[in-house]
N, CA, C, O and CB atoms as a CASP TS submission, in Angstrom:
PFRMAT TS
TARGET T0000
AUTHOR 0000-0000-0000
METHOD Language model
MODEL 1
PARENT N/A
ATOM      1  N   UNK     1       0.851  -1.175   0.000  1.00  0.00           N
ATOM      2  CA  UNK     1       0.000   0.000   0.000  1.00  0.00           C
ATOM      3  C   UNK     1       0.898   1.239   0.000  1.00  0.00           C
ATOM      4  O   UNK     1       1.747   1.475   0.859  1.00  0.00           O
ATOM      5  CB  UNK     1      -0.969  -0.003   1.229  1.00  0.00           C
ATOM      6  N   UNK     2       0.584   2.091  -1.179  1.00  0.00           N
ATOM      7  CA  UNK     2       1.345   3.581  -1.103  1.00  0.00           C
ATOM      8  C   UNK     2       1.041   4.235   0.250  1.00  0.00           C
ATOM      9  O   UNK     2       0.161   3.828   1.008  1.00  0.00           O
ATOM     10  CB  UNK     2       0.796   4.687  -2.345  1.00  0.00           C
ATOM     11  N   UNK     3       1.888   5.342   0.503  1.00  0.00           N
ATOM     12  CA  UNK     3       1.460   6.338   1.619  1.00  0.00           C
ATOM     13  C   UNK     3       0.214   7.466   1.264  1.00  0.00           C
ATOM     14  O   UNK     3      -0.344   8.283   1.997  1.00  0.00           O
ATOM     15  CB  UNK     3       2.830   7.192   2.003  1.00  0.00           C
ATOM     16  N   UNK     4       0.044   7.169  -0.073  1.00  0.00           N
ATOM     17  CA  UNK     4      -0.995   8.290  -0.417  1.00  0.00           C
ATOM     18  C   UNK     4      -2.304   7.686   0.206  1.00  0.00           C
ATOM     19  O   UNK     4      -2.878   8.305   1.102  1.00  0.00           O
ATOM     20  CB  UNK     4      -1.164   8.614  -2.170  1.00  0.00           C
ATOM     21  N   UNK     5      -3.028   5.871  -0.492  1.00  0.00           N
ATOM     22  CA  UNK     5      -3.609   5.407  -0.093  1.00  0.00           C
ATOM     23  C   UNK     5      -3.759   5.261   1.281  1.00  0.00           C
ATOM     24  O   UNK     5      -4.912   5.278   1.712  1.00  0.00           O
ATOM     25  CB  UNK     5      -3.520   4.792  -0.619  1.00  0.00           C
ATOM     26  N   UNK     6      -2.637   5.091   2.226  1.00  0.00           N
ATOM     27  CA  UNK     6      -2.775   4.709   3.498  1.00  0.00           C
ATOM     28  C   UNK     6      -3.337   5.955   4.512  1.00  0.00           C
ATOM     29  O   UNK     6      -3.915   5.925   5.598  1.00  0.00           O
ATOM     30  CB  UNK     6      -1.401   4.154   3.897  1.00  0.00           C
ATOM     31  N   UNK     7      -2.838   7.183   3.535  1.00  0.00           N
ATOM     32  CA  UNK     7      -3.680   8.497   4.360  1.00  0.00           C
ATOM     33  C   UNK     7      -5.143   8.623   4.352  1.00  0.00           C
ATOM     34  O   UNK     7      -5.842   8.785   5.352  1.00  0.00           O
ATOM     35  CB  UNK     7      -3.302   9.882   3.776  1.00  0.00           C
ATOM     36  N   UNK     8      -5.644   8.512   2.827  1.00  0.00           N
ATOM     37  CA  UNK     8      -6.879   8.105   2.171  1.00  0.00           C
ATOM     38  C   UNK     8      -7.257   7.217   3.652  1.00  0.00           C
ATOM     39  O   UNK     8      -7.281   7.749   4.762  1.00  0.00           O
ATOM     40  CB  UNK     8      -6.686   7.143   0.448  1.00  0.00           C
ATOM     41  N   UNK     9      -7.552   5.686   3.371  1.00  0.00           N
ATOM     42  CA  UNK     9      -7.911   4.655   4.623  1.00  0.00           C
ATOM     43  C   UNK     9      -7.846   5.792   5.326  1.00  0.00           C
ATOM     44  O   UNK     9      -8.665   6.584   4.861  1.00  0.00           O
ATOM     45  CB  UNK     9      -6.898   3.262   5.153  1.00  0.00           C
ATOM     46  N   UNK    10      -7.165   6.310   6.366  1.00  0.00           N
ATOM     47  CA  UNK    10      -7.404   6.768   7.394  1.00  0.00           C
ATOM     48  C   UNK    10      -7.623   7.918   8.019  1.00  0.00           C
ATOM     49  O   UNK    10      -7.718   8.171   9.220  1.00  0.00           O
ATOM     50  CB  UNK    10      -6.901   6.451   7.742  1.00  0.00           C
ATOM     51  N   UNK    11      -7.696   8.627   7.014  1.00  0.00           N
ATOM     52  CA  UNK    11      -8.846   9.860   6.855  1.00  0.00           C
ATOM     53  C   UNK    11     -10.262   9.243   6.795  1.00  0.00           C
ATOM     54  O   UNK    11     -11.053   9.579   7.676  1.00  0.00           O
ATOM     55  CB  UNK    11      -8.633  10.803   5.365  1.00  0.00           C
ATOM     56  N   UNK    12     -10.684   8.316   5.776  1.00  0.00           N
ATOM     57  CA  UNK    12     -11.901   8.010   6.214  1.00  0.00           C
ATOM     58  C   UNK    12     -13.079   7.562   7.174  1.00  0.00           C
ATOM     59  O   UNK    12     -14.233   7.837   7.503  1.00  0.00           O
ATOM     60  CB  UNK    12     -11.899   7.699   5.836  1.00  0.00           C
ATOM     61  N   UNK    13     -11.576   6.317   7.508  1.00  0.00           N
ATOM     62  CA  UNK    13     -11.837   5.720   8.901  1.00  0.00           C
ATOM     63  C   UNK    13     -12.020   7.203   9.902  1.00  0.00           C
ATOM     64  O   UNK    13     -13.067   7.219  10.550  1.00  0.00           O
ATOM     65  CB  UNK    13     -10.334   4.576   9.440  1.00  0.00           C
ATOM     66  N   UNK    14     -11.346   8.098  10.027  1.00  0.00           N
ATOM     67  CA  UNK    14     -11.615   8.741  11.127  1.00  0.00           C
ATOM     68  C   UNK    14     -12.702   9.278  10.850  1.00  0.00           C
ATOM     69  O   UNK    14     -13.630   9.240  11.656  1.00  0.00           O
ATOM     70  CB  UNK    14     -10.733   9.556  11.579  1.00  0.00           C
ATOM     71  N   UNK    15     -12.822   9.957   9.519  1.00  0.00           N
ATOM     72  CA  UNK    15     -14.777  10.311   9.820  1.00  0.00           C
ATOM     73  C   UNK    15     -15.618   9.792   9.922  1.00  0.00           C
ATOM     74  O   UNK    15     -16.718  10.330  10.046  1.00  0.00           O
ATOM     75  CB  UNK    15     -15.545  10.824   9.172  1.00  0.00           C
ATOM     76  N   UNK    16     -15.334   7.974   9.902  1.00  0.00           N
ATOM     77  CA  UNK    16     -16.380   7.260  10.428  1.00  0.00           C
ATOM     78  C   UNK    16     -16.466   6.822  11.809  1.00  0.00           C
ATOM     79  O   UNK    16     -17.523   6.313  12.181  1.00  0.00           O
ATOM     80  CB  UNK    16     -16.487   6.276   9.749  1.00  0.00           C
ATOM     81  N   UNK    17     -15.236   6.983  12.842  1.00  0.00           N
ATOM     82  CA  UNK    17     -15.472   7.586  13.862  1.00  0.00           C
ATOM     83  C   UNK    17     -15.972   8.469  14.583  1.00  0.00           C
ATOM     84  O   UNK    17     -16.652   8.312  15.597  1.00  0.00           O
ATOM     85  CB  UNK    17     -15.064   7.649  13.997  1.00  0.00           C
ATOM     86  N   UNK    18     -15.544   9.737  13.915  1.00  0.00           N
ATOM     87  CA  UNK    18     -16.532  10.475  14.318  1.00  0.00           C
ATOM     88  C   UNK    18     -17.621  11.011  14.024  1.00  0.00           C
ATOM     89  O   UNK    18     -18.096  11.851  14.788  1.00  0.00           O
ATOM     90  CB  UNK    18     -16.251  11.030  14.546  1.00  0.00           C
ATOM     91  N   UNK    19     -18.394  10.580  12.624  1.00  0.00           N
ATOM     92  CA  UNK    19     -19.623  10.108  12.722  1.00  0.00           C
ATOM     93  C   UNK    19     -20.354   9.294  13.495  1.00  0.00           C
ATOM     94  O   UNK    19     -21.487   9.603  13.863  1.00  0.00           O
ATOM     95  CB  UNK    19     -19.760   9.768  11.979  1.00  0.00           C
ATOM     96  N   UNK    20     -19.774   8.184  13.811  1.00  0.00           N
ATOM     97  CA  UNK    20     -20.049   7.577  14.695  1.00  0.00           C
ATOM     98  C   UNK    20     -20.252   7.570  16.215  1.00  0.00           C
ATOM     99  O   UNK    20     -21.121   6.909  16.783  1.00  0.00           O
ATOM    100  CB  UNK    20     -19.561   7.097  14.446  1.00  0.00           C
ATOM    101  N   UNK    21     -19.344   8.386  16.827  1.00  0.00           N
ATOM    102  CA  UNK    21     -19.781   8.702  18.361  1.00  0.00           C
ATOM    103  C   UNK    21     -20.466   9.873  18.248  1.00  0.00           C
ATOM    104  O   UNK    21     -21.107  10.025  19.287  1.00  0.00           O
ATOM    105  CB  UNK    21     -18.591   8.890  19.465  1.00  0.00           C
ATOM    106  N   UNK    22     -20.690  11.023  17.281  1.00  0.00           N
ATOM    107  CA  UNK    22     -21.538  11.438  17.675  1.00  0.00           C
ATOM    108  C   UNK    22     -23.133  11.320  17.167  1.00  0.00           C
ATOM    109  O   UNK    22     -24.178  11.919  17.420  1.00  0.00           O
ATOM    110  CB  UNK    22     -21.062  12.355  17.731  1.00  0.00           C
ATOM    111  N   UNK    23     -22.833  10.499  16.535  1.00  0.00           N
ATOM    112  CA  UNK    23     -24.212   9.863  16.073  1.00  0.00           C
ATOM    113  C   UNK    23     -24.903   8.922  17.643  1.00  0.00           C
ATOM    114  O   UNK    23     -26.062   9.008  18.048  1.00  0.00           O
ATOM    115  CB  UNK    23     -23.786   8.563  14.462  1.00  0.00           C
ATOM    116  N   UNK    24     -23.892   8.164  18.205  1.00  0.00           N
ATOM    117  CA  UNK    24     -24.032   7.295  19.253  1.00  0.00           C
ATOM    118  C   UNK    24     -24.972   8.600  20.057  1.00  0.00           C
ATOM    119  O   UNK    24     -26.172   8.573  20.329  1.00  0.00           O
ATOM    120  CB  UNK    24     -22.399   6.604  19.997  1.00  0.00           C
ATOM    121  N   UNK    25     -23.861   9.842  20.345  1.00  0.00           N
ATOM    122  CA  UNK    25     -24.012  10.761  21.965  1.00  0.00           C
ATOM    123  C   UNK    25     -25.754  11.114  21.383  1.00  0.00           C
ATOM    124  O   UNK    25     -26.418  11.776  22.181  1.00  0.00           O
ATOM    125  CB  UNK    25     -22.512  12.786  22.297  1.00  0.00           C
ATOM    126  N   UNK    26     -26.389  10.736  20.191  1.00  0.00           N
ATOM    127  CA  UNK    26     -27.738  11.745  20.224  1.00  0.00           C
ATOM    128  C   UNK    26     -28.601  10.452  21.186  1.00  0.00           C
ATOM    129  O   UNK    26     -29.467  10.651  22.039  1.00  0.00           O
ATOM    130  CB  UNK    26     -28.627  12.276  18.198  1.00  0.00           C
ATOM    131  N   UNK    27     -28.229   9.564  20.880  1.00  0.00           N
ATOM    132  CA  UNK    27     -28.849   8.886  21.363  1.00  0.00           C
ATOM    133  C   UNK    27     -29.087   8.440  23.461  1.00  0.00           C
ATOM    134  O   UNK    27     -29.735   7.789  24.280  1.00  0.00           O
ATOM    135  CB  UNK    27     -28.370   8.052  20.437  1.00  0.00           C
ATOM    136  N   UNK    28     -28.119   9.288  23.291  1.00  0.00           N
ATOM    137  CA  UNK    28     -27.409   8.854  25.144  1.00  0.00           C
ATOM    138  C   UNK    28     -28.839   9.386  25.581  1.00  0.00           C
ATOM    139  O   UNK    28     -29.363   8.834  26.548  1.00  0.00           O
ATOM    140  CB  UNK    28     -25.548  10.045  26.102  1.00  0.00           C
ATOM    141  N   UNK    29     -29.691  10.701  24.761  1.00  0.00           N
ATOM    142  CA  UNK    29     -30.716  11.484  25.427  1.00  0.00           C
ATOM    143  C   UNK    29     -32.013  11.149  25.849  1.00  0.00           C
ATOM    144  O   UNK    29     -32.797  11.791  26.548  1.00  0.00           O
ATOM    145  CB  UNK    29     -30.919  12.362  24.785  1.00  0.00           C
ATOM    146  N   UNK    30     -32.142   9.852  25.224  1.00  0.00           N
ATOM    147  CA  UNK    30     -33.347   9.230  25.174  1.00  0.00           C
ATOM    148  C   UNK    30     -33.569   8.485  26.293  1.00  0.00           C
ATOM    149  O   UNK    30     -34.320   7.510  26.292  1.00  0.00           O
ATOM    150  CB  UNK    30     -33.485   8.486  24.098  1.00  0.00           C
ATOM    151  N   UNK    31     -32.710   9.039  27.666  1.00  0.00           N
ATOM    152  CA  UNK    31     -33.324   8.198  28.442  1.00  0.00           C
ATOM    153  C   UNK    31     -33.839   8.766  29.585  1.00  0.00           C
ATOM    154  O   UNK    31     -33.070   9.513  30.191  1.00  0.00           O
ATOM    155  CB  UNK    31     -32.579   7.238  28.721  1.00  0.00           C
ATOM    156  N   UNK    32     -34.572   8.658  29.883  1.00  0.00           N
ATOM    157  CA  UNK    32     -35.236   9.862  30.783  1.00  0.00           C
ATOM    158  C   UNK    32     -34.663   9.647  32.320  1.00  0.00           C
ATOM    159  O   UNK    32     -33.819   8.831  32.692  1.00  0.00           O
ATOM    160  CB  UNK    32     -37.113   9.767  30.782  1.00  0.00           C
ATOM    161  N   UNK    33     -35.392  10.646  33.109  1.00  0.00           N
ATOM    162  CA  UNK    33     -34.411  10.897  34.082  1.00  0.00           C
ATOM    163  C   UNK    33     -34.654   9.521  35.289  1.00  0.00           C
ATOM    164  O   UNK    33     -33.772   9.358  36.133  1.00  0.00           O
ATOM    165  CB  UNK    33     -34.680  12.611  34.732  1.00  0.00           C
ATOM    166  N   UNK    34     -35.472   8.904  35.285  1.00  0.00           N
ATOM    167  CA  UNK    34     -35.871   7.747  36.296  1.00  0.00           C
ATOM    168  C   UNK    34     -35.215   6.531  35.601  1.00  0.00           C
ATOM    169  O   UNK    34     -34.850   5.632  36.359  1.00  0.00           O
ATOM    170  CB  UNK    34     -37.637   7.522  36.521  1.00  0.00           C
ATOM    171  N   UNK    35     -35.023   6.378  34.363  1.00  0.00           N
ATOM    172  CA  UNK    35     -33.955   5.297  33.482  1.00  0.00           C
ATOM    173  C   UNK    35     -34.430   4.574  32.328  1.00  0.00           C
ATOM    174  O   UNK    35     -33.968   3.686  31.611  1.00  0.00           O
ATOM    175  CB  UNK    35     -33.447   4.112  34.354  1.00  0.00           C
ATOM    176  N   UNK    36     -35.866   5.464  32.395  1.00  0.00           N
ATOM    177  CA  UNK    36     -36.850   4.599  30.788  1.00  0.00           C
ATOM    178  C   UNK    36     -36.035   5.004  29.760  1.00  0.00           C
ATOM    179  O   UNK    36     -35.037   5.725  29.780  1.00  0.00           O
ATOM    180  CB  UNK    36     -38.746   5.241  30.252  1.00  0.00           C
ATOM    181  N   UNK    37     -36.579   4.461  28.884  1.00  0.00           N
ATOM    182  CA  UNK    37     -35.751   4.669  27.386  1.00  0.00           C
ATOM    183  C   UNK    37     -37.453   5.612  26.467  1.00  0.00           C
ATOM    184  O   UNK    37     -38.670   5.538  26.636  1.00  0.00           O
ATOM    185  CB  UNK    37     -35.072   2.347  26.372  1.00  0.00           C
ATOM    186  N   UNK    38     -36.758   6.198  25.770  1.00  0.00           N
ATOM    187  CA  UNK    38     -37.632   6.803  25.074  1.00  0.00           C
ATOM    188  C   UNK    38     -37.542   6.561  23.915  1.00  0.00           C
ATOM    189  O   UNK    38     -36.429   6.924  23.532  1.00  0.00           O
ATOM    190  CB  UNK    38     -37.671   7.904  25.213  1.00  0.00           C
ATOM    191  N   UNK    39     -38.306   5.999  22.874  1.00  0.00           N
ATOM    192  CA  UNK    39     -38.246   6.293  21.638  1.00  0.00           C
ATOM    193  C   UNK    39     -38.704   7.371  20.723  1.00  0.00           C
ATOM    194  O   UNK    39     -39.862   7.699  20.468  1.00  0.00           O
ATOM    195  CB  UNK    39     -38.583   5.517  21.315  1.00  0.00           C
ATOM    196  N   UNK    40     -37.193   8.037  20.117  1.00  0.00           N
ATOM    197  CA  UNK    40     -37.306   8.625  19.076  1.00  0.00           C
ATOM    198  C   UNK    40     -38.098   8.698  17.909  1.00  0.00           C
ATOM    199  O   UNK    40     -38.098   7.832  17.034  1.00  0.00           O
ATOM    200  CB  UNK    40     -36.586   8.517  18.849  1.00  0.00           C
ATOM    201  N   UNK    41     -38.835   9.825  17.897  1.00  0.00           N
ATOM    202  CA  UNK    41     -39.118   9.833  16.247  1.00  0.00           C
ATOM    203  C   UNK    41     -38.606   9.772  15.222  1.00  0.00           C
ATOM    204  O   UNK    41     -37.538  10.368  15.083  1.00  0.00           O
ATOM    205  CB  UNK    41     -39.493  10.531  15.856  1.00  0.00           C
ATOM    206  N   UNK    42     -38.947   9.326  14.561  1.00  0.00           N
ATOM    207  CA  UNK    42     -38.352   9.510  13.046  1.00  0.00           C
ATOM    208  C   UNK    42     -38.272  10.650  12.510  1.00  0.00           C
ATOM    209  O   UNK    42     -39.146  11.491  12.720  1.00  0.00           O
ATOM    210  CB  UNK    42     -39.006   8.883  12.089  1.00  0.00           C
ATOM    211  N   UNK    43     -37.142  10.913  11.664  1.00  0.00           N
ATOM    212  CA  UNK    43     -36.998  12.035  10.946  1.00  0.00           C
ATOM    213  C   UNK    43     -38.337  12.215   9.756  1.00  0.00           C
ATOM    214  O   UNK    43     -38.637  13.352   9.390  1.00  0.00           O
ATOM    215  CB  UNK    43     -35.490  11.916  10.292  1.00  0.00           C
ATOM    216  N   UNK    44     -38.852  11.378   9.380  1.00  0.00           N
ATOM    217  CA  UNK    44     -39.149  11.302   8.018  1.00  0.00           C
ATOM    218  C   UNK    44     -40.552  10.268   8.755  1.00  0.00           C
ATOM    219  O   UNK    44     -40.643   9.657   9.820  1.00  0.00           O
ATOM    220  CB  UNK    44     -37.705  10.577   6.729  1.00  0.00           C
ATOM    221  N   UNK    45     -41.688  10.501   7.352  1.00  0.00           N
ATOM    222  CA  UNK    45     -42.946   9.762   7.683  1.00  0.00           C
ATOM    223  C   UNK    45     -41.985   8.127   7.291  1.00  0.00           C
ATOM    224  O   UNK    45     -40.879   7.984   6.769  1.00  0.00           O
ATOM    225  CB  UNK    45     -44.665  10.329   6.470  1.00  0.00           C
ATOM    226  N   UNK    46     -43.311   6.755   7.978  1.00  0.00           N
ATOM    227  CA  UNK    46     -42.644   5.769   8.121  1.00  0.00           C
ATOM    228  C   UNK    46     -43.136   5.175   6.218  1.00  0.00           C
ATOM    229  O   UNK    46     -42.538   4.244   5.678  1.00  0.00           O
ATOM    230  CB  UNK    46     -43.143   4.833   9.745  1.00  0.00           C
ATOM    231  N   UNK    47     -44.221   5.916   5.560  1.00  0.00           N
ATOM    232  CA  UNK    47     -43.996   5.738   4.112  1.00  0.00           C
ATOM    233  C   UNK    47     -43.096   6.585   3.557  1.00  0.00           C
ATOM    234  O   UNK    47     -43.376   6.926   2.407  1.00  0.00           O
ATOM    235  CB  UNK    47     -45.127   5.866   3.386  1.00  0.00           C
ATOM    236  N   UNK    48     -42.023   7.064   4.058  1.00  0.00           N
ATOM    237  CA  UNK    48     -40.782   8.189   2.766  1.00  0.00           C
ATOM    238  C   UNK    48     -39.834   6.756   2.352  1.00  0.00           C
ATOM    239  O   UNK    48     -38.771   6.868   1.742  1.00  0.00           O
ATOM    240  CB  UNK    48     -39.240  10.017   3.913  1.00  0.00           C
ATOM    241  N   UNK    49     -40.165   5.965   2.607  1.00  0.00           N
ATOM    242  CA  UNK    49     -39.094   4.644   2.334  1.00  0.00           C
ATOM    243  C   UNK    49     -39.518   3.840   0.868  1.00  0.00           C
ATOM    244  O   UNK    49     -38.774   3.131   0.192  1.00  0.00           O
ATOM    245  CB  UNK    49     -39.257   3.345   3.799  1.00  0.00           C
ATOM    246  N   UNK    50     -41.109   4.222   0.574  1.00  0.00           N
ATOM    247  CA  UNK    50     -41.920   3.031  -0.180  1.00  0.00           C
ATOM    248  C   UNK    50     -40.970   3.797  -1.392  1.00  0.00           C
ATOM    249  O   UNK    50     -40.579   4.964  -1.367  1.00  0.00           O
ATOM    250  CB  UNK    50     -44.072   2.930  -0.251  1.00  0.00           C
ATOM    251  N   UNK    51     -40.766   2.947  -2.274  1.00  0.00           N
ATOM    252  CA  UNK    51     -41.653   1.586  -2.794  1.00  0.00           C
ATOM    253  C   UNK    51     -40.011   0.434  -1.900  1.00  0.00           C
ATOM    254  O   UNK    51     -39.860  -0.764  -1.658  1.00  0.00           O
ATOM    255  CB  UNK    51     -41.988   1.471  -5.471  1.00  0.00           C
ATOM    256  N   UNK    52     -39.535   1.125  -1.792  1.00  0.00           N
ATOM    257  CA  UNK    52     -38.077   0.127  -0.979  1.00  0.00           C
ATOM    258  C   UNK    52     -38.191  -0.468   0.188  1.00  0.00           C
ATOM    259  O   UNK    52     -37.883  -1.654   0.299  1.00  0.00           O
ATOM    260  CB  UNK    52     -36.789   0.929  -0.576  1.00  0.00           C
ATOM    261  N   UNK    53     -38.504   0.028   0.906  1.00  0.00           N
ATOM    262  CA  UNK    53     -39.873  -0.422   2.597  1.00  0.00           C
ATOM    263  C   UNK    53     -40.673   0.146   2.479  1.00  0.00           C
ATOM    264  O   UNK    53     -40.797   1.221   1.892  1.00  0.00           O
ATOM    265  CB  UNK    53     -39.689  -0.102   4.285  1.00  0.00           C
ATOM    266  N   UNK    54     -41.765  -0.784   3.301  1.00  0.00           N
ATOM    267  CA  UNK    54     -43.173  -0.558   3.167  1.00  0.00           C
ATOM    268  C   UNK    54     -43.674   0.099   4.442  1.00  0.00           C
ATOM    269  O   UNK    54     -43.113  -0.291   5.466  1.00  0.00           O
ATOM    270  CB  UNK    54     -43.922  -1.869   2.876  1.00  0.00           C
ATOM    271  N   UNK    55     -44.312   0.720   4.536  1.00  0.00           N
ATOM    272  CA  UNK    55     -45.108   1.621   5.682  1.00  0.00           C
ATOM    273  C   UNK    55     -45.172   0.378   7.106  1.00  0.00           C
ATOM    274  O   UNK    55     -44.818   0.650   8.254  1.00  0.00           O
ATOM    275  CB  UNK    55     -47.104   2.186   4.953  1.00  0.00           C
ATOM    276  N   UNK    56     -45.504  -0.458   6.822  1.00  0.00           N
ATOM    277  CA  UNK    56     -45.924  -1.483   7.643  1.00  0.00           C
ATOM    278  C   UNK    56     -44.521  -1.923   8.259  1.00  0.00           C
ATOM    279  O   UNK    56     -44.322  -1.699   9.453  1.00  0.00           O
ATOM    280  CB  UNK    56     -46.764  -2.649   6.830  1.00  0.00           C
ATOM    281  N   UNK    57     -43.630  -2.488   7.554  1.00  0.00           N
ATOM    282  CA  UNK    57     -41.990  -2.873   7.472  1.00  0.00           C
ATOM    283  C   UNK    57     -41.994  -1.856   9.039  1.00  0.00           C
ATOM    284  O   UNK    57     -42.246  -2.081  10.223  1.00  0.00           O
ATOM    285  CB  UNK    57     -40.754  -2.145   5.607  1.00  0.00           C
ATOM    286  N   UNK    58     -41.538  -0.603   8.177  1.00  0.00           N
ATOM    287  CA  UNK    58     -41.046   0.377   9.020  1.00  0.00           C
ATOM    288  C   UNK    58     -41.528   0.579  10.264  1.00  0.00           C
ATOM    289  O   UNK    58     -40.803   0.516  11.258  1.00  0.00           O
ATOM    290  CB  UNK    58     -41.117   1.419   8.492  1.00  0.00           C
ATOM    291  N   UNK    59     -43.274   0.936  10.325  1.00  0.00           N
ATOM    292  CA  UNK    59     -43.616   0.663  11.888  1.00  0.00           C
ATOM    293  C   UNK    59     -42.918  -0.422  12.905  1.00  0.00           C
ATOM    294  O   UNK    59     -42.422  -0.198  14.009  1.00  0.00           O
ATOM    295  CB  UNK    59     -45.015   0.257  11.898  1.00  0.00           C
ATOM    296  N   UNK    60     -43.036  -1.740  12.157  1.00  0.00           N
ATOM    297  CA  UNK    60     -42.862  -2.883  12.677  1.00  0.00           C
ATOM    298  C   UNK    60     -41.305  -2.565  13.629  1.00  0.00           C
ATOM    299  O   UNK    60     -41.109  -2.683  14.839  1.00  0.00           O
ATOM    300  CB  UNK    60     -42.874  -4.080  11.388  1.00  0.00           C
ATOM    301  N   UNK    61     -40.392  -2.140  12.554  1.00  0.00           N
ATOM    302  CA  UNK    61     -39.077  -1.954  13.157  1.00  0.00           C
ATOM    303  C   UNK    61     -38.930  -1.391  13.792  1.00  0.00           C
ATOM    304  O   UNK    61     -38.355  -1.712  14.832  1.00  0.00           O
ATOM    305  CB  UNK    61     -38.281  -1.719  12.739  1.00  0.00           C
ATOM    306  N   UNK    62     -39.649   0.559  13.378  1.00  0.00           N
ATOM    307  CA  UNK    62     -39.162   1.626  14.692  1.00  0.00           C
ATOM    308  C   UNK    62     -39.749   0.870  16.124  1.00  0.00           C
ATOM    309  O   UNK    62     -39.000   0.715  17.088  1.00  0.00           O
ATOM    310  CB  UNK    62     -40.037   3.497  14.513  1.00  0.00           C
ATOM    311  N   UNK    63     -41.120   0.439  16.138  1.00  0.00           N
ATOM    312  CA  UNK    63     -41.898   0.451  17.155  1.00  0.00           C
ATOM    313  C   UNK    63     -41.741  -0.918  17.874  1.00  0.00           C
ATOM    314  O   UNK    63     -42.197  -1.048  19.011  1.00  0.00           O
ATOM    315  CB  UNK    63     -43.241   0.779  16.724  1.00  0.00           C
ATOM    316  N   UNK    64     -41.305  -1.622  17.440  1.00  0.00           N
ATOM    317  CA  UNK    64     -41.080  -2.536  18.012  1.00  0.00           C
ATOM    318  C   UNK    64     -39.902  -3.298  18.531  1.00  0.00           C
ATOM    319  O   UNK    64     -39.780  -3.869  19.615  1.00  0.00           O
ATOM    320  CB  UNK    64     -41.566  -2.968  17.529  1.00  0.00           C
ATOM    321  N   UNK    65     -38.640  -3.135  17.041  1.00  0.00           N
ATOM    322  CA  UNK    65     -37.304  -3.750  17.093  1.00  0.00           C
ATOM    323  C   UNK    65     -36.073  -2.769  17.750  1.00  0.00           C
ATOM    324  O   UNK    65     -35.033  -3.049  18.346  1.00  0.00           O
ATOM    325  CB  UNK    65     -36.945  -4.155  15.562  1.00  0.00           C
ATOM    326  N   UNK    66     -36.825  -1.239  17.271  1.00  0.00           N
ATOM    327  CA  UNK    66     -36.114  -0.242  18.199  1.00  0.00           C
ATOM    328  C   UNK    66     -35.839  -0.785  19.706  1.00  0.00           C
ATOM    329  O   UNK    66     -35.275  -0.065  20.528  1.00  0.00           O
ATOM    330  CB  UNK    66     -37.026   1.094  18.296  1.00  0.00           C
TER
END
């Protein structure tokens, strides 16, 4: 592997680190102050997915597999 590539790799890797924890920290908020968990809304209605997931799919997952 050149040194050009190996900067590449790890430049990326690091913004998928830190995409990643702070994608994690939004989540730290959802838990309320006695220790429930809250579920988040969705950004987007649970049909902005169709025709790729189905309205139904999506409930199933946020509301349940969340």
């Amino acid at each position: 592997m050149e040194k050009r590539d190996f900067l590449k790799t790890m430049a990326i890797g690091g913004l998928g680190l830190a995409t990643t924890s702070s994608w994690a920290s939004t989540f730290e908020t959802n838990y309320l102050e006695n220790g429930d968990y809250k579920l988040p809304k969705l950004p987007y209605a649970y049909n902005a997915l169709e025709p790729y997931i189905d309205e139904q799919t999506m409930r199933l997952h946020h509301s349940k597999h969340h």
